[in-house]
C-alpha positions as CSV (number, residue, x, y, z in Angstrom):
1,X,0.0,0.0,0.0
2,X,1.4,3.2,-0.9
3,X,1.5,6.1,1.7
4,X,-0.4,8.3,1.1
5,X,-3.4,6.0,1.1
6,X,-2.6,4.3,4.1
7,X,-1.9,7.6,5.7
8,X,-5.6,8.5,4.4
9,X,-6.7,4.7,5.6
10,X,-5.6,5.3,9.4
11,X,-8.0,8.3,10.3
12,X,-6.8,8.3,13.2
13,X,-7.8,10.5,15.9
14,X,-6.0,13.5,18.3
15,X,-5.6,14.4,22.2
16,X,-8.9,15.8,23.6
17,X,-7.5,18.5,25.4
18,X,-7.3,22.1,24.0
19,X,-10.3,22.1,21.7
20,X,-13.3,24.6,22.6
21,X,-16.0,22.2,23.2
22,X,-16.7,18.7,25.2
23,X,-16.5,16.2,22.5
24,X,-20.1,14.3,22.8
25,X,-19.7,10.6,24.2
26,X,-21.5,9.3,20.8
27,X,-19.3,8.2,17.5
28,X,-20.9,10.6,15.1
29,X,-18.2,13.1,16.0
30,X,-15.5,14.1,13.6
31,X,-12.3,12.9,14.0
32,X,-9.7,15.2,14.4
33,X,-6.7,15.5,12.0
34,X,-3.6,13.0,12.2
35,X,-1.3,15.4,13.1
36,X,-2.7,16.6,16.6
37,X,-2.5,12.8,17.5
38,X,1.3,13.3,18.9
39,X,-0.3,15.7,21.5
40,X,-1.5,12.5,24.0
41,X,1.0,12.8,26.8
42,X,0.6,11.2,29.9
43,X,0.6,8.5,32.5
44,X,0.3,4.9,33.2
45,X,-2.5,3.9,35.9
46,X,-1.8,0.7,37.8
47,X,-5.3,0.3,39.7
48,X,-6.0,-2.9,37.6
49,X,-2.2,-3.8,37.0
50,X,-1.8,-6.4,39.4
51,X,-4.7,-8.3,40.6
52,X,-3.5,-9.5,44.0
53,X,-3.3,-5.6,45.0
54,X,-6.3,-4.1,42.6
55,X,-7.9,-0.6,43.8
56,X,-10.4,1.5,42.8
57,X,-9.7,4.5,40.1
58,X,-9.1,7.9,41.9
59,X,-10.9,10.6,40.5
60,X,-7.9,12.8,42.3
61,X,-5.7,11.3,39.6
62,X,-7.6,12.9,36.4
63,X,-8.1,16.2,38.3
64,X,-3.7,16.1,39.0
65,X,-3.3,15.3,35.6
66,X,-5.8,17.6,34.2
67,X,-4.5,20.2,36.3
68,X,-0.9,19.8,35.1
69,X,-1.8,19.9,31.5
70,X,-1.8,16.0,30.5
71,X,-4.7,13.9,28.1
72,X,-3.6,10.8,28.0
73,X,-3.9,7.7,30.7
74,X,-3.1,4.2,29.5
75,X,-4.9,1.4,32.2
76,X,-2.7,-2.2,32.4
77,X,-5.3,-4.3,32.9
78,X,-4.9,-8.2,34.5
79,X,-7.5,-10.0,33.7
80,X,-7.2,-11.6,36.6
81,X,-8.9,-8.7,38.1
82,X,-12.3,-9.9,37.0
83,X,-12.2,-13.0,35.5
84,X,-10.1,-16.5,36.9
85,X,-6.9,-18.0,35.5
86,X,-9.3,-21.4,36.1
87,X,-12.7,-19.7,34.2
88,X,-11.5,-18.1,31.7
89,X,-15.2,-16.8,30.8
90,X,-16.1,-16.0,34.9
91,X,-16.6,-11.8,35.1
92,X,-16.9,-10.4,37.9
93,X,-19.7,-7.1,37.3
94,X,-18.2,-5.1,40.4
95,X,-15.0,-4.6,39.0
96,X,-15.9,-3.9,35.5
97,X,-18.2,-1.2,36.5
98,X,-14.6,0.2,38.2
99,X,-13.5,-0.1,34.6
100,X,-16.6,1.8,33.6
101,X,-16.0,4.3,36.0
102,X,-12.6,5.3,34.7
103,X,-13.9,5.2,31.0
104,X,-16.2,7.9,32.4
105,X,-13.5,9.9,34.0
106,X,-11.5,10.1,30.6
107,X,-14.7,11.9,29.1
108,X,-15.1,14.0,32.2
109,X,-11.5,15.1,32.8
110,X,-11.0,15.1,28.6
111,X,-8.7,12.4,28.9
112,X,-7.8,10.1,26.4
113,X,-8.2,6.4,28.2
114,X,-6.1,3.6,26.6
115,X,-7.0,0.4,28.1
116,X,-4.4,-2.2,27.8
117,X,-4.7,-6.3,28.6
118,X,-1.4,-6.1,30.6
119,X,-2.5,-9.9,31.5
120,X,-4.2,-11.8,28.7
121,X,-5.6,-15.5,28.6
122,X,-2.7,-17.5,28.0
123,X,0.2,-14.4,27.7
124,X,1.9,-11.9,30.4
125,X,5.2,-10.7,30.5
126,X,5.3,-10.6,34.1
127,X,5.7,-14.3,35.5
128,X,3.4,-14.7,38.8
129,X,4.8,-17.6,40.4
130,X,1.6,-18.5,42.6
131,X,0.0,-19.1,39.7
132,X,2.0,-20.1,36.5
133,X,0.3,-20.0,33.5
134,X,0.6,-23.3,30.8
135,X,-1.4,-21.9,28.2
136,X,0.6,-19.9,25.1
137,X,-2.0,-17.5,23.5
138,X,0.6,-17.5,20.7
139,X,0.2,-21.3,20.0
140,X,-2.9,-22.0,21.2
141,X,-6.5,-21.6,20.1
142,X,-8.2,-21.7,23.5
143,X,-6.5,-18.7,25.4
144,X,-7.0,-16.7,22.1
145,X,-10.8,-17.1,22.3
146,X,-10.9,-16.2,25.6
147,X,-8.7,-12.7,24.8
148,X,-11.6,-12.5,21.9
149,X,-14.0,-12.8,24.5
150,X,-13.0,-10.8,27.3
151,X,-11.7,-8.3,24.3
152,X,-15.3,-8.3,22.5
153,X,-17.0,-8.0,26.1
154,X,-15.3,-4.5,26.3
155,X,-16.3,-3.2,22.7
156,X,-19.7,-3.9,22.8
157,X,-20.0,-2.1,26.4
158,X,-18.0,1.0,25.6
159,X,-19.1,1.1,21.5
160,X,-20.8,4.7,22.3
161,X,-17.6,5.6,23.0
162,X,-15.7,8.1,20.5
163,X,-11.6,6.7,20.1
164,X,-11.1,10.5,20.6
165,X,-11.7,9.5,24.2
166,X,-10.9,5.7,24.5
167,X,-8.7,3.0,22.3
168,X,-7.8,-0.6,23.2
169,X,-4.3,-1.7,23.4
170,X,-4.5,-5.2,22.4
171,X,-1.6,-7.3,24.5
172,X,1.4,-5.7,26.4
173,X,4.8,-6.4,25.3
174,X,4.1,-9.6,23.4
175,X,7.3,-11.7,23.0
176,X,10.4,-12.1,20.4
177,X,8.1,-14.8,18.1
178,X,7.7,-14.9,14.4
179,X,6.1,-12.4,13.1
180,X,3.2,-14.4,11.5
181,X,1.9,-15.8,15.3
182,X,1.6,-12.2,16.4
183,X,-0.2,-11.0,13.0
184,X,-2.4,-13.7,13.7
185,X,-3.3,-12.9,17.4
186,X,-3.5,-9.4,16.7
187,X,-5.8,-9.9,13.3
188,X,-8.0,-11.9,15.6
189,X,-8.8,-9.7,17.9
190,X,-9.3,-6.9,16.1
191,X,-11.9,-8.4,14.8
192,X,-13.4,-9.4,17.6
193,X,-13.4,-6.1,18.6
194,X,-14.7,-4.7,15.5
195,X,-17.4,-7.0,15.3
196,X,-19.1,-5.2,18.1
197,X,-17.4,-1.8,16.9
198,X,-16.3,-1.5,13.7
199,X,-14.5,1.8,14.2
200,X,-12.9,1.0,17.7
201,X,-9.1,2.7,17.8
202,X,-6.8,0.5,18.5
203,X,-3.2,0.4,19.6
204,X,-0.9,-2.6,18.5
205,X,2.1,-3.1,20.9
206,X,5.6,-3.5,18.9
207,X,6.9,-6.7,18.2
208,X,10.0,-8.0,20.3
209,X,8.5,-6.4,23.5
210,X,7.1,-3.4,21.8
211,X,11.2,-2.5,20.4
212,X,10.0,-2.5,17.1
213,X,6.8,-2.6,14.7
214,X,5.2,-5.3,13.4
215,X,4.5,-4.7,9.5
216,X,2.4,-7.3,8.5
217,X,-0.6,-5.3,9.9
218,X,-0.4,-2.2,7.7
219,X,-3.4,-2.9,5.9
220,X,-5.3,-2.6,9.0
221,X,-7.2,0.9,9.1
222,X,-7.3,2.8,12.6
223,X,-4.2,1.7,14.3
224,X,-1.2,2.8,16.1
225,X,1.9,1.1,16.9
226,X,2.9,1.3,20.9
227,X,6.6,1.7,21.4
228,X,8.5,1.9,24.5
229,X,11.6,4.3,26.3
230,X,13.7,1.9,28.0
231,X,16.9,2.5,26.8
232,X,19.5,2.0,27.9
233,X,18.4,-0.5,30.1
234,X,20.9,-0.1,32.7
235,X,19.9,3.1,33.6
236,X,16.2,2.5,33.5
237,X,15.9,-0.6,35.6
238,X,19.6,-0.4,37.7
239,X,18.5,-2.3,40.8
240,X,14.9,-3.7,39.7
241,X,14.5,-6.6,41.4
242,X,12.0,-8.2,38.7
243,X,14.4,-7.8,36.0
244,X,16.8,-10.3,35.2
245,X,20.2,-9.1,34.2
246,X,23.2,-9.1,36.3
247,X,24.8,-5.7,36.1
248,X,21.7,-4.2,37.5
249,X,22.2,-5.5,40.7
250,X,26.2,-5.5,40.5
251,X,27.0,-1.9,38.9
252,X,27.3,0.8,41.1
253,X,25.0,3.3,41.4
254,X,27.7,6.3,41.6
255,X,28.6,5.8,38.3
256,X,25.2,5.4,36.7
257,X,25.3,9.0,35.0
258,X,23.7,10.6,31.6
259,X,25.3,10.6,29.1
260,X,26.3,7.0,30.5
261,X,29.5,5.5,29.8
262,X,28.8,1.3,30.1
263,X,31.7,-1.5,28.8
264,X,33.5,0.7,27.1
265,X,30.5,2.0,24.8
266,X,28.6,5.5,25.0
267,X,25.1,6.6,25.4
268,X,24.1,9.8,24.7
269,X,21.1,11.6,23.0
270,X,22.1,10.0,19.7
271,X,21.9,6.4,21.1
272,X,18.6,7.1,22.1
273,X,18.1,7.7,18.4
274,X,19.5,4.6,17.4
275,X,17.5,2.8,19.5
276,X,14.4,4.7,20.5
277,X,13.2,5.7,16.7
278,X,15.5,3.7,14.2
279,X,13.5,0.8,14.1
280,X,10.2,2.0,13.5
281,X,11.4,4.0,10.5
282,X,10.0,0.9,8.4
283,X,6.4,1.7,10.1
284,X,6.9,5.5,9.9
285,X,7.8,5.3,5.8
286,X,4.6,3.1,5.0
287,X,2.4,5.5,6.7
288,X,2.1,4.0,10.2
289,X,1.6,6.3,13.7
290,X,4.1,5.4,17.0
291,X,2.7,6.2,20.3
292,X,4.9,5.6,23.2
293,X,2.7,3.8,25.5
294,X,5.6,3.2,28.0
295,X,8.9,4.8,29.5
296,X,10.6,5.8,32.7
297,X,13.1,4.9,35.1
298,X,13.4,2.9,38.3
299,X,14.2,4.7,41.6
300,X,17.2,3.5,41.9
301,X,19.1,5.9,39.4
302,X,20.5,9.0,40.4
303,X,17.8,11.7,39.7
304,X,20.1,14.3,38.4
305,X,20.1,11.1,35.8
306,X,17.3,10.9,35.2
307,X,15.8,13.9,34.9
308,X,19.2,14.6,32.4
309,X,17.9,11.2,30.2
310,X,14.4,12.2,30.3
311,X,14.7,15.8,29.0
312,X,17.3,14.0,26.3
313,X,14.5,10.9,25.5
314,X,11.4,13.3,25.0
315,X,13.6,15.5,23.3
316,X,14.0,12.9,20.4
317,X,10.4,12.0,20.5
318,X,9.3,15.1,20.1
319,X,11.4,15.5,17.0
320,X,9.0,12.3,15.9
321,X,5.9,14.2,16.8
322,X,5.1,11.0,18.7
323,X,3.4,11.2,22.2
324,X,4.1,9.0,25.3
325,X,2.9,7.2,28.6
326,X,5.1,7.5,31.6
327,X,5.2,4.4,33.8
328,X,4.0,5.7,35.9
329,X,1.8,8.5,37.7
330,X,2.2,7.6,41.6
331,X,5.4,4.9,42.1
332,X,8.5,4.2,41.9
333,X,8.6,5.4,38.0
334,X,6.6,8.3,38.8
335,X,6.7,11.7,39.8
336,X,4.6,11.2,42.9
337,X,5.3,9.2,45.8
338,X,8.2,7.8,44.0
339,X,10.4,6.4,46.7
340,X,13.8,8.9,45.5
341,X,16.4,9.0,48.3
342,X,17.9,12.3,47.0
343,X,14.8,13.9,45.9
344,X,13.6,16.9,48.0
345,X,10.0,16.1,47.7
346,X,7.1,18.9,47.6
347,X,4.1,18.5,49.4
348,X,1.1,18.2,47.1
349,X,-2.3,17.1,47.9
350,X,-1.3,14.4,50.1
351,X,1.5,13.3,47.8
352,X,5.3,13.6,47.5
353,X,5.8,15.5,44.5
354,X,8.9,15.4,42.4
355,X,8.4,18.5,41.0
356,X,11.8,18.4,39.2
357,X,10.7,15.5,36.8
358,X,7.1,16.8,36.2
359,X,8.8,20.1,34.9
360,X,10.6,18.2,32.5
361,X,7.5,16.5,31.0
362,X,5.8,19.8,30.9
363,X,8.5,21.1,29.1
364,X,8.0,18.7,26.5
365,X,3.9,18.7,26.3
C-alpha cells in the first residue's frame, strides 16, 4: 500500500485536550486531524495492574493530571482482576463497572483512556509464580478465544464511545516470536473487537517487546503502533528486582550518569536515536503512527540522571511528533510518591511530588 493511502486509511484521531468544546460521548463526531495525534501525553495507571493488589480509580488522579496539563492515561489491565486463570469466561460485574467508572473519567476530565490487557488468557510478561500460566496465547486456540472474549466484552460495552476518548491496546509487550503468530493474534482480535465496533481505535504493541513494529498489519485501518523508552536499560531498571540481568544488581549506582558510559561503549542523545526511533522508520515510511505507551526509570538511578535522560529521551520523540505514557503516575517510575532518596519532595495534595521531573515532561507537552 502506498502512503499516502494508508496515511488516508488510518484516520486516526487526536488528544482531547485544547479544543473549545466537550466532545459528545456518541461516535458521530468528527475525528480530528492525524497530526494533533502526537499531543497524548501522559501517564500509566496501575489500579488494575496487578490483581493480587487491585484498587479502585481515583478521581484525584484525572483532576492532578488535568490540572498539570496532560490527556492521555493508559490502564494495564490483569485479567485476573475480574475474571479467573481457572474460568477463563467467569466476570466479575463489580469490577468492570470500576472499569466503567474510569472510562467515564476520561470523558469527564478530557482524557484520552487507553485500556491495555497487561494480562491476557494464556500471555503476560510478568511471570506470577503463585499461579503459572501453561497456556501460550501464541500457539494455542483456547486462550485466544478467551482474549476474543473478554476483548469483544469491552467493545460492545464502551461502543458509544468516541476513540477521541478511548482506544484498546490489544496485549502488552508480546514476546520475540515470528512475526506471523503475532499478525495472527493481533488480526483476531481486532476483529473481535470490531465485530461489536467497527470503528474502535486500536493500539498494537511493537513486536520483540514493543522495540520495534510489526509490519504485517499495515493494511489494517485505525491503528497505532505502541513503542517503548527503556533505553539504555541499565539506567532504567539499575536495581529492579523483577528484571533479570546481572549488572543491575552489580553496577554501582555512583557511576550510573547521563550521558552514560557502560563496557567501554557510549550513550548519549544520539543512542537514544538509534535505539528509541530507528527501528520504527519501516512503520513511519509506510504511513504507520508510533505512540509511546511506556517509559521511565526505576528509583534506583541518580535523579540528576534521570531527569538529564528524560529531557534527552522526549527531546527525540518530540522531533517524531510522537506522544508518550510515563510508567507511571504515583510509584516508583513516577513523579509522585516515587520512593527517591535524594529527591527533596514537595508536598502536594497528600503526595510527595517530584516537582523536578514533572517540569521536564511539561516542558516537553
Amino acid at each position: 500500500m502506498k502512503r499516502r493511502a494508508f496515511i488516508k486509511q488510518i484516520g486516526l484521531m487526536s488528544a482531547a485536550a485544547g479544543y473549545a468544546t466537550a466532545f459528545p460521548s456518541c461516535k458521530t463526531a468528527s475525528v480530528p486531524r492525524l497530526s494533533n495525534f502526537a499531543a497524548l501525553k501522559g501517564f500509566n495507571l496501575l489500579n488494575k495492574f496487578n490483581p493480587h493488589h487491585q484498587t479502585e480509580f481515583q478521581e484525584q488522579d484525572f483532576e492532578i493530571m488535568a490540572e498539570w496539563g496532560f490527556n492521555f492515561a493508559r490502564i494495564p489491565l490483569s485479567y485476573w482482576c475480574w475474571s479467573s486463570e481457572n474460568d477463563w469466561y467467569s466476570v466479575d460485574e463489580k469490577v468492570i463497572k470500576d472499569i466503567d467508572r474510569v472510562v467515564k473519567l476520561g470523558q469527564q476530565y478530557r482524557i484520552h483512556i487507553n485500556l491495555n490487557f497487561h494480562r491476557a488468557p494464556g500471555y503476560c510478561i510478568n511471570r506470577d509464580d503463585s499461579q503459572p500460566v501453561i497456556t501460550n496465547l501464541f500457539e494455542d486456540e483456547e486462550p485466544l478465544k478467551a482474549c476474543e472474549f473478554h476483548w469483544r466484552m469491552f467493545a460492545e460495552r464502551y461502543k458509544d464511545y468516541s476513540s477521541k476518548y478511548l482506544s484498546f491496546n490489544l496485549i502488552n509487550e508480546a514476546p520475540s516470536i515470528e512475526a506471523a503468530k503475532y499478525d495472527r493474534v493481533a488480526r483476531r482480535l481486532i476483529t473481535a473487537i470490531r465485530s461489536a465496533d467497527k470503528d474502535r481505535l486500536v493500539f498494537i504493541d511493537g513486536k520483540d517487546v514493543g522495540a520495534k513494529p510489526l509490519m504485517t498489519v499495515t493494511d489494517i485501518p485505525n491503528i497505532v503502533q505502541s513503542g517503548r523508552g527503556y533505553q539504555p536499560f541499565l539506567l532504567t531498571h539499575l536495581r529492579a528486582t523483577w528484571a533479570d540481568w546481572k549488572p543491575l544488581s552489580e553496577v554501582p549506582i555512583e557511576e550510573v550518569r547521563w550521558p552514560l558510559i557502560y563496557d567501554g561503549k557510549t550513550y548519549d542523545k544520539d543512542f537514544l536515536r538509534e535505539a528509541s526511533v530507528n527501528p520504527w522508520k519501516p512503520w513511519i515510511e509506510a504511513g504507520g503512527i508510533v505512540h509511546i505507551g511506556e517509559m521511565g526509570c526505576h528509583n534506583f538511578t541518580p535523579h540528576s540522571t534521570v531527569t538529564a535522560w528524560m529531557d534527552d529521551l522526549l527531546s527525540v520523540f518530540d522531533e517524531q511528533n510522537w506522544g508518550w505514557s510515563l510508567w507511571n503516575l504515583a510509584g516508583s517510575f513516577g513523579v509522585l510518591n516515587s520512593g527517591r532518596k535524594d529527591v527533596k519532595y514537595e508536598n502536594y495534595k497528600g503526595f510527595r511530588l517530584d516537582r523536578q521531573l514533572l517540569e521536564v515532561l511539561k516542558k516537553h507537552l
